[in-house]
N, C-alpha and C positions, 0 to 999 in steps of 0.2 A: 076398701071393699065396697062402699057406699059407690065409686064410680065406677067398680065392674059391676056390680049390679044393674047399675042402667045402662051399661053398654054389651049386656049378655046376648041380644043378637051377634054382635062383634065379638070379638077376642081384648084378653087383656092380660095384661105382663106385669107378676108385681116382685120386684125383687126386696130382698129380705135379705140383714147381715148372718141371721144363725139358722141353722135347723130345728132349731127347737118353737122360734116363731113362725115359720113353714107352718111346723105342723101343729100349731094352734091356730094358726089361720084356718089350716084346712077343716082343724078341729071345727069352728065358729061357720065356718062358709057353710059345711057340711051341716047344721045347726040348724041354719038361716032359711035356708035352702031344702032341706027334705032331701038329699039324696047321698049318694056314698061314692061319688065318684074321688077318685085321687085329682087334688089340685095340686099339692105341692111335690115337685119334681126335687127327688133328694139324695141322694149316695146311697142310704141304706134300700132304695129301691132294687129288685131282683132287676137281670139283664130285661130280660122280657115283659119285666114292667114298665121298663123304663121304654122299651121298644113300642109298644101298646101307649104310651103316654104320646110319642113323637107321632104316633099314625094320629091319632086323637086332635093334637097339634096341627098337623098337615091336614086333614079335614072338615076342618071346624068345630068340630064338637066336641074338645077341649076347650070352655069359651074364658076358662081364669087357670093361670100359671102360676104360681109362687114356688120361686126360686132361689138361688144365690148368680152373681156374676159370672163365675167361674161356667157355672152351668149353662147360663146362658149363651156363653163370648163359647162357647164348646159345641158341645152336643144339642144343645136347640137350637144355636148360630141358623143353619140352615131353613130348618122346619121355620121356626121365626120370620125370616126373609122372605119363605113362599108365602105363608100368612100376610105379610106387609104386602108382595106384589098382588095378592088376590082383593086387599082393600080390606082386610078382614080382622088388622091388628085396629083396636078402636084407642085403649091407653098402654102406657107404658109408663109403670111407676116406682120408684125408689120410696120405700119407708128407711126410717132412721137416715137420709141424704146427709147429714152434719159429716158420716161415717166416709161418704166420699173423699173429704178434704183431708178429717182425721186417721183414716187407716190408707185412704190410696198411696199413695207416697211413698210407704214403706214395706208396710204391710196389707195384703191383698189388693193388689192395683189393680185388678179387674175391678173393681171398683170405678176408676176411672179409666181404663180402656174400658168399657161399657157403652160411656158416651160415641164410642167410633162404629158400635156395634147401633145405636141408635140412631145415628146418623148414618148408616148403610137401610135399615127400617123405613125410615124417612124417605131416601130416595126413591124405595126402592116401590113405594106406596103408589098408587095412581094418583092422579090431580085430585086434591080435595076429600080422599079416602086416608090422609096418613093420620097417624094415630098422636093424641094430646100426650103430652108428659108433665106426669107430676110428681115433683120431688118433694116431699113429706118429712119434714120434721119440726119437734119444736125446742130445738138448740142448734140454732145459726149465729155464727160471730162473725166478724167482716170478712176472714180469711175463707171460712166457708162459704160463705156468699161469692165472694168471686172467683174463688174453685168450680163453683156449680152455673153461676153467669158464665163462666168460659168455655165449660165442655160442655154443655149443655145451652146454648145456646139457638134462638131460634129466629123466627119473624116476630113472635109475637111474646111481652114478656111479659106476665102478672107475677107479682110479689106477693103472696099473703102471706103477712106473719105476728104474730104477737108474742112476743117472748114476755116470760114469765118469770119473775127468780122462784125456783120453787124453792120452799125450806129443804137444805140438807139434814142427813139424820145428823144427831152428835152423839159423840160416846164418852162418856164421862167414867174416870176410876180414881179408886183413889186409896190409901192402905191403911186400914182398919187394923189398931191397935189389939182388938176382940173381937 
């Protein structure tokens, strides 16, 4: 969030695995922000909201998306692509990115057909207007890592990461005589 906000003259793209963190994003942004506009683009949107969201989209003043894949590689495909040729997409971001490696494959592979959707963005950007991508998370294991090194791929590569073991919860029982 912290990078659409400083990219709010621009546009920005934050894909999301569920609907429920959509719309606590939108919750928070809407928080942050002072105003009531719809950020997150979601299923349970009416037709004509969602039509209303893609004009918003197509003229900038949509300036934060949060999404899912599907939605994206879909029904924003487009609007998205004018935004990129206008110079107007500034990020495009994955939270939870581990979920690339762990669900694309099998399960929701728009996950990683995304990246083809990114790289059409990319192109389609004018010199020196294409937009950063940042893949966000904090559980990468090698296999992740070079799932997201391959499809996401670029000129320029920064790594940040710190992994952490966090404590898992434990459950403990046991049978009580009384």
């Amino acid at each position: 969030l912290a990078a659409a906000l400083g990219a709010r003259l621009r546009q920005s793209l934050l894909i999301v695995p569920t609907v429920s963190l959509a719309l606590d994003l939108e919750v928070r942004m809407r928080e942050m922000v002072g105003d009531s506009l719809p950020y997150a683009y979601v299923g349970s949107l009416s037709s004509e909201a969602k039509a209303e969201f893609r004009r918003r989209l197509r003229d900038g003043s949509q300036w934060l998306t949060v999404t899912s894949p599907e939605a994206a590689c879909t029904a924003l495909a487009t609007p998205l692509e004018d935004v990129a040729a206008a110079g107007r997409l500034a990020v495009i971001a994955i939270d939870e990115a581990h979920i690339v490696s762990e669900w694309g494959d099998d399960f929701r592979n728009e996950f990683q057909s995304f990246a083809g959707l990114r790289r059409r963005l990319l192109r389609n950007a004018p010199a020196g207007r294409g937009p950063a991508t940042l893949l966000l998370t904090g559980t990468l294991d090698q296999h992740g890592f070079d799932t997201l090194t391959r499809l996401f791929a670029g000129e320029l590569h920064v790594l940040v990461a710190q992994q952490i073991t966090r404590p898992e919860p434990e459950w403990w029982s046991a049978k009580c005589a009384d």
